[in-house]
C-alpha positions as CSV (number, residue, x, y, z in Angstrom):
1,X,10.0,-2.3,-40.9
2,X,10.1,1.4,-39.2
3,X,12.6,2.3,-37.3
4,X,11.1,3.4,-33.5
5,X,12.4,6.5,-31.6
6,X,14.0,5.5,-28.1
7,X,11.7,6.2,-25.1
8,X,12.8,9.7,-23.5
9,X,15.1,9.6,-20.2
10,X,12.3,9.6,-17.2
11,X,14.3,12.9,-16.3
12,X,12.8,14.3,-19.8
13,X,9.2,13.5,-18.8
14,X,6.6,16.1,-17.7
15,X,6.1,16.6,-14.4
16,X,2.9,16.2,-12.7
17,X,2.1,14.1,-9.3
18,X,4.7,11.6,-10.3
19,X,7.2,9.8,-7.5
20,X,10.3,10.8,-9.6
21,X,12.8,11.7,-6.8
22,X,14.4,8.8,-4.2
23,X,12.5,9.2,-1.4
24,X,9.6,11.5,-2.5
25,X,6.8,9.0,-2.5
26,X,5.9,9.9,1.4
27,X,4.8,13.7,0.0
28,X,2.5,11.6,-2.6
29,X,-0.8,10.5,-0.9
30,X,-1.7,7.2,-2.6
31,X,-4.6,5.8,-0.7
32,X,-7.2,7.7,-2.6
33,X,-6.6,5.1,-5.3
34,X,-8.3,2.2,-3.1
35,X,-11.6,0.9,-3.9
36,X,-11.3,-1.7,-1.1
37,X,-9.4,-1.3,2.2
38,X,-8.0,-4.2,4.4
39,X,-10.3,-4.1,7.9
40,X,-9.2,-6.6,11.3
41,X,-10.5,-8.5,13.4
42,X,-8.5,-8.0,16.4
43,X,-10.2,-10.8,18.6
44,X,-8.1,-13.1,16.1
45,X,-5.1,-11.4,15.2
46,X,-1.9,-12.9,16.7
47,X,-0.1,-9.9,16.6
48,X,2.7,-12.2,14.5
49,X,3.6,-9.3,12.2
50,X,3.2,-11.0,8.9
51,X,0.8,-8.5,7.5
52,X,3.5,-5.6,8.0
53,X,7.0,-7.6,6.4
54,X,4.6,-8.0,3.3
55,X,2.6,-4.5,2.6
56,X,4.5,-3.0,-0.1
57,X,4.0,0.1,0.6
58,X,4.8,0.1,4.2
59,X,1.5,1.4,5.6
60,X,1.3,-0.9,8.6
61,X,2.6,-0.4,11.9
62,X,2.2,-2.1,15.4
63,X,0.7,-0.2,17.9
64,X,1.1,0.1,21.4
65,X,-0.3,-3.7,22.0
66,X,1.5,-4.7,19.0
67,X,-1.6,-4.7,16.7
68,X,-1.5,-3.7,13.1
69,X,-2.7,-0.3,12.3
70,X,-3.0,1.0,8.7
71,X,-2.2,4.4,7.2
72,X,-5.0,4.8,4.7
73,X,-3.5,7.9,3.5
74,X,-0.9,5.1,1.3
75,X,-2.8,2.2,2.1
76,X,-3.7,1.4,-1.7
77,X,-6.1,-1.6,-1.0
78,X,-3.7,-4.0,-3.1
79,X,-5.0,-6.9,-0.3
80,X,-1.7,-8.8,-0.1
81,X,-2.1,-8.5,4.1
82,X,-5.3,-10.5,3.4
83,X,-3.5,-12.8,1.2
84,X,-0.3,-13.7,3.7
85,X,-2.1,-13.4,6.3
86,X,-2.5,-17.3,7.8
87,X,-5.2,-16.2,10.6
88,X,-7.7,-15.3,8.1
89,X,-8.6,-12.0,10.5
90,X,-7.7,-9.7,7.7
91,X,-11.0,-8.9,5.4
92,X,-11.4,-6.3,2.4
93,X,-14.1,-4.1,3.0
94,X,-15.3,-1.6,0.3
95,X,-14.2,1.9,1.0
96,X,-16.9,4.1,1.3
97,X,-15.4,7.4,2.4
């Protein structure tokens, strides 16, 4: 059996768009990995919140009437609103732009 080299420290890796720092993933736009994006159906929606405690990334925000708003600029189309959502007013959509 071979011996393996040990994986380099992550400090040692190249750099290129990678989130290495704490707290430099909001300079990173991540939403131009989505396929799909998450679209509502305000007449619906309960305004209960669920859909923002479980985005990972954070993207989702009340507005002013307390309805969920997106940033697509991070928004990476990962659907778990859709999934936790218990209203059923939360649809994929393919993202054509």
């Amino acid at each position: 059996m071979s011996k393996q080299s040990p994986a380099p420290n992550w400090r040692d890796l190249a750099l290129g768009c990678a989130t290495l720092e704490p707290g430099s993933s909001k300079y990173q736009i991540t939403g131009n990995w989505r396929s799909d994006k998450p679209v509502w159906n305000f007449e619906q929606c309960i305004k209960c919140g669920v859909c923002t405690v479980f985005c990972p990334e954070g993207c989702l925000k009340p507005n002013e009437e307390g309805l969920p708003i997106v940033n697509l600029d991070y928004c990476k189309g990962c659907g778990i609103c859709v999934a936790e959502c218990f209203t059923g007013c939360i649809a994929m959509e393919e993202d054509k732009d």
